[in-house]
N, C-alpha and C positions, 0 to 999 in steps of 0.2 A: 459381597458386592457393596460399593461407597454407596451412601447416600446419593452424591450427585447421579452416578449411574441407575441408582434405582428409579428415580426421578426422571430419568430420562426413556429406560426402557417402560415403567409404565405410559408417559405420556406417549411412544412412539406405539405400543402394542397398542392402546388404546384403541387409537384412528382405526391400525389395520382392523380390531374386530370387530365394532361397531359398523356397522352396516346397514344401519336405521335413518340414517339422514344421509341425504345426497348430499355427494362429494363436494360440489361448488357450495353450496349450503357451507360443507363444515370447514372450508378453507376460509370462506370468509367469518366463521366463528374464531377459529385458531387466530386468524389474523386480529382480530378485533382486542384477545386475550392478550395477544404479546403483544399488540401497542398499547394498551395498560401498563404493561411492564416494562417498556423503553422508560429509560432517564430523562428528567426534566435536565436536567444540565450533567457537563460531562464528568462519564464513573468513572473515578479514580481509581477506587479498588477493583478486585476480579468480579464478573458478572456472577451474581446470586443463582444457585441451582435452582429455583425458578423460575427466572428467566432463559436460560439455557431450556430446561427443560419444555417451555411454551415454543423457543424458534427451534428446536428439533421436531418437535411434533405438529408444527404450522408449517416447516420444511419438509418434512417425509410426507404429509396429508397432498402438499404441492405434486412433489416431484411423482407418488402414484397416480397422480391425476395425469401427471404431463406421459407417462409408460402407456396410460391404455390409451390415452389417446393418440399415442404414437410420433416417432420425431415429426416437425413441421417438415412439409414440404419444401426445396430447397430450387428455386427456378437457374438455368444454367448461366446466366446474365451472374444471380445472385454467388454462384458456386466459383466466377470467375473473380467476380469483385472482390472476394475472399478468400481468394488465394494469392490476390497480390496485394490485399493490406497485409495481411500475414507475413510476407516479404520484408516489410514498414514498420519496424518498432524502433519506441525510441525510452528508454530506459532512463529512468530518476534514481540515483542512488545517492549515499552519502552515510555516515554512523546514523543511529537513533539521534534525532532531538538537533538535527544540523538544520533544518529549514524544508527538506523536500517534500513536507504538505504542502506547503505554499508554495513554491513551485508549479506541481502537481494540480493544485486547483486557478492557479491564473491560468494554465493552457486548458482548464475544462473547457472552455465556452468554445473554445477557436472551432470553426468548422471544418478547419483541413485535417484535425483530428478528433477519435475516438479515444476519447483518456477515461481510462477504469476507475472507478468509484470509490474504490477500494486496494490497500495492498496486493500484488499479486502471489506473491511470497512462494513462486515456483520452486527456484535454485534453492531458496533459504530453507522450503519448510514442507510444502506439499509433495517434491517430487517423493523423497522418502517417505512421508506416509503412502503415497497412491504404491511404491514398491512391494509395501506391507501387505498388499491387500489380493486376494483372487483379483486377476483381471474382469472379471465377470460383475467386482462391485467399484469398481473406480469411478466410475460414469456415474453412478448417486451418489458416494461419498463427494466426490469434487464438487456433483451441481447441486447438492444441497448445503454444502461449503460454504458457495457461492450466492444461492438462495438466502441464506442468513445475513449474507455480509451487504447484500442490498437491499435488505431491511431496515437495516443495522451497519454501517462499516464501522464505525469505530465509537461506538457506545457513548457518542453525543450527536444531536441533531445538525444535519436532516437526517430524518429518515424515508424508510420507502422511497428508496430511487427509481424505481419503475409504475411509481403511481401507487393505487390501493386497487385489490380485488373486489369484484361484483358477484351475486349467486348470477348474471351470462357471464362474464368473462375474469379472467385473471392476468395481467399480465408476465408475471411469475410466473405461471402455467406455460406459459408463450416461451417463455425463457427458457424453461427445462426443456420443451419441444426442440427449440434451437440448440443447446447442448447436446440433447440426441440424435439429432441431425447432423450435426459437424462434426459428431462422434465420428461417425458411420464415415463419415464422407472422407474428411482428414488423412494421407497416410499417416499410419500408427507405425512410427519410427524410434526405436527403443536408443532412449539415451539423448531425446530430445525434447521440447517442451510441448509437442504436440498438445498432448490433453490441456495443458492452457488454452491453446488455439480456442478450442472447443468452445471455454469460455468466452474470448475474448472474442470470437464471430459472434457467440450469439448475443453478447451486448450491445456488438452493432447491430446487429442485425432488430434488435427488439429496439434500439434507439435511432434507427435510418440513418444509421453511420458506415454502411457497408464499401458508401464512396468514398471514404475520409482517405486523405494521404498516408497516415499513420497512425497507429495505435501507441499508447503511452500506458507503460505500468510504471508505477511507482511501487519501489521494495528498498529500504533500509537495508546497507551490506551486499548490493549487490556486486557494486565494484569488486567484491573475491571471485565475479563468475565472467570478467571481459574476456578473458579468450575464446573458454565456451561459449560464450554468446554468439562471438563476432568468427568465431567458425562455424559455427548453426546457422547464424543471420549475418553476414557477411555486411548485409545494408543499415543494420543496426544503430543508433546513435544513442549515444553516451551523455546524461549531461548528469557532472558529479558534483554535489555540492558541498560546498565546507561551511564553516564556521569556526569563529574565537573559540580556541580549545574550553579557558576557563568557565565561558555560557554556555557553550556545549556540557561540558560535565555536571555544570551547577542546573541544569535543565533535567539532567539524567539522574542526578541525584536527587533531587526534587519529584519526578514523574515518574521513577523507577526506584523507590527503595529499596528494593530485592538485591539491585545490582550493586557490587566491588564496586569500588575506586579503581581496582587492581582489574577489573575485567572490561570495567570501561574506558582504561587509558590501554588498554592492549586493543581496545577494537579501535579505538581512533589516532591507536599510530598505524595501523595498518591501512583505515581510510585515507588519511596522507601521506603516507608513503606511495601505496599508488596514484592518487590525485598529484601528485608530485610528479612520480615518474610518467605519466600519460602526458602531464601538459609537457613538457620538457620535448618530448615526440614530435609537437606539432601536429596531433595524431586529426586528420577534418572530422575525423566520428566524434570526435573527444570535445568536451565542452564544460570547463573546469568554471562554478557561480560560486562566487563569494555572498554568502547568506547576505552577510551584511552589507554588501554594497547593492545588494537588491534589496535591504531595507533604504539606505538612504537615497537611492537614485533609480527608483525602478520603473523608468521609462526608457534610459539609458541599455540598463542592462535586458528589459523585456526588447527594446530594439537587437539587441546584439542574436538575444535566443532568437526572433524570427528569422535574422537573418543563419544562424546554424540547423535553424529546421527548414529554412527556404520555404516557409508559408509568408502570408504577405501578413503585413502591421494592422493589428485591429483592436479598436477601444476595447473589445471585451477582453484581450488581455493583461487588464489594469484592473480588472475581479475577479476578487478568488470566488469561485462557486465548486458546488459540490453535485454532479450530476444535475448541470444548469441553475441548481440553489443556491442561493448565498451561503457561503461559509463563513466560519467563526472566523476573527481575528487571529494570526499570529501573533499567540499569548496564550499560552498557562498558566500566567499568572495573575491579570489582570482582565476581571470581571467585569470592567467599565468600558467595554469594545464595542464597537458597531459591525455585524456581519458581513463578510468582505471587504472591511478596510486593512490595509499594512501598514503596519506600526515599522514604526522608526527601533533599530538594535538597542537605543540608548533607552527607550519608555518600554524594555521589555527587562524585567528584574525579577529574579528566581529568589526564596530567601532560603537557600543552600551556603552554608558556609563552610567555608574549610578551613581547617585549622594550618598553624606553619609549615607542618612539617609536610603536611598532605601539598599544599602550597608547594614548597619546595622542590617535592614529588615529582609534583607536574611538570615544572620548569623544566627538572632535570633528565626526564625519562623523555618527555614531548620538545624537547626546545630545538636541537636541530628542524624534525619533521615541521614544527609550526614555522619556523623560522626562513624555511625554503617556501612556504604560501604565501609570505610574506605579514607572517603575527608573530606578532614579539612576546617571548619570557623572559625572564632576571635569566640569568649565567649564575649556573651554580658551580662553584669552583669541582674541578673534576673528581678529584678523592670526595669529597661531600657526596654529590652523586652518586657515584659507586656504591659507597655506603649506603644512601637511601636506597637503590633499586635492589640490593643484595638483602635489606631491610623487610623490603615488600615484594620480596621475588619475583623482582620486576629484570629478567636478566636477556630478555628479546623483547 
């Protein structure tokens, strides 16, 4: 057994057998623990087995609390409401490091939607784990998944989007209740994204968004799942976002050191490739944002998204918030930001360099796809290219 896991299964064994202190009691200890351990500013690196180990075991202490007390009740008004937001998604995609936080957080505030806090990362990443699992554990692994991530979404503040816990009430507790509820309720339709639902009612539901027009996930990559989407959710809507290849990569390279050159120029020809071929359609689902022209004109462009979502035009979406919080600026690189302000494409600078030949790379493997978005690279004479992509077995 890893370290990390041992870390994890004590602190999870723990709660179950101590039985000395009442449960609201130690939820609100657990919780007290891991907000000690949230980051004052945002972690770069992988989250410490520590901390992991405090939101595993402040999330199972939840989610037994929310089992005996059994799913919330579900009134038939409520059961109706949510089944026709469920109908109403509208999907944020784009590669890693293209803009769709910001996006994502200008439509928080709107009230004609429920936009999630957090990636949803169905198609990309949960549905395969919940496969993994007896059916019998999918309902805690997912709502305590979820339980961490609104804690926590992305290991810089805000945190706690549904408030903090009390020894009467928790609203976490509320949450889990609502996941077990829409478990139960939802058909369970294999080969669909139901079990998100589950999720995604009970955050309306815990946030009084059960009337909203539409629900918004935001997931990087998900443009690889539009057909399935849009034959699961027919009503569906699309808004994909791009960005300058070379900030795009130099963003990724910066914020992702783990990742290729070689594995990040193959995921963002394939996100313009289809952002390409979708606007070409004319497709009304489809709603193809230039990162950068919503940095430098984004009243323009936030007018154009209200009108492809058909909500009406509202100051609040001219801040980015996060679960009604302000959020950080668009920037990882600069630390001199006010929360919810948009930075102009030209005052956001990664110090990612590449070299010529990487340079060259780029040009020659991405320059048709960027070229059709309408972003320019150098023409690299076509034998050159060849040679580099044959180089960097760069050959799709």
């Amino acid at each position: 057994m890893r370290p990390r896991n041992l870390c994890y299964f004590l602190a999870v064994n723990a709660i179950i057998t101590d039985s000395t202190i009442p449960l609201s009691a130690e939820i609100v200890q657990l919780e007290q623990q891991l907000n000690t351990m949230l980051p004052n500013k945002r972690l770069e690196a992988k989250p410490p087995a520590t901390l992991l180990a405090a939101a595993a075991a402040w999330s199972a202490a939840v989610w037994q609390a929310a089992e005996k007390a059994g799913p919330m009740p579900l009134t038939t008004g409520q059961i109706q409401q949510g089944e026709t937001l469920a109908r109403n998604p509208v999907f944020i995609c784009g590669v890693h490091r293209s803009g769709t936080t910001l996006v994502r957080n200008l439509l928080d505030g709107h009230p004609q939607l429920c936009v999630l806090p957090s990636e949803g990362t169905f198609y990309t990443n949960q549905e395969v784990k919940l496969q993994q699992l007896p059916s019998s554990k999918r309902a805690s692994y997912l709502g305590m998944e979820w339980l961490r991530r609104l804690a926590n979404p992305i290991n810089q503040a805000p945190y706690w989007l549904l408030g903090r816990s009390t020894e009467t009430a928790s609203p976490y507790v509320n949450f889990a209740r609502y996941v077990l509820a829409w478990w139960q309720v939802l058909p369970q339709k294999p080969g669909t994204q139901w079990p998100h639902m589950a999720i995604v009612l009970a955050y309306a539901a815990c946030t009084n968004n059960l009337s909203a027009g539409m629900w918004v996930d935001k997931t990087p990559t998900n443009e690889r799942f539009l057909q399935r989407i849009w034959q699961e959710m027919p009503n569906a809507r699309i808004i994909h976002v791009v960005r300058e290849p070379l900030a795009t990569l130099s963003s990724r390279k910066v914020m992702e050191p783990s990742i290729t050159l070689r594995a990040a120029l193959r995921s963002l020809k394939t996100s313009y490739t289809i952002a390409a071929g979708q606007a070409e359609l004319s497709n009304e689902r489809f709603y193809l944002l230039k990162y950068e022209e919503l940095c430098q004109g984004p009243e323009a462009v936030i007018n154009r998204l209200s009108t492809f979502l058909n909500i009406h035009h509202s100051e609040v979406l001219k801040n980015a918030t996060v679960g009604g919080v302000a959020a950080k600026a668009n920037s990882s690189f600069n630390a001199y930001t006010s929360a919810g302000e948009i930075l102009r494409s030209t005052h956001q600078k990664g110090n990612a360099i590449f070299s010529p030949e990487e340079t060259r790379l780029i040009s020659a493997y991405l320059g048709n796809e960027a070229r059709a978005l309408g972003y320019s690279l150098p023409k690299i004479p076509r034998l050159n290219g060849i040679g580099l992509k044959i180089k960097h077995r760069l050959f799709i």
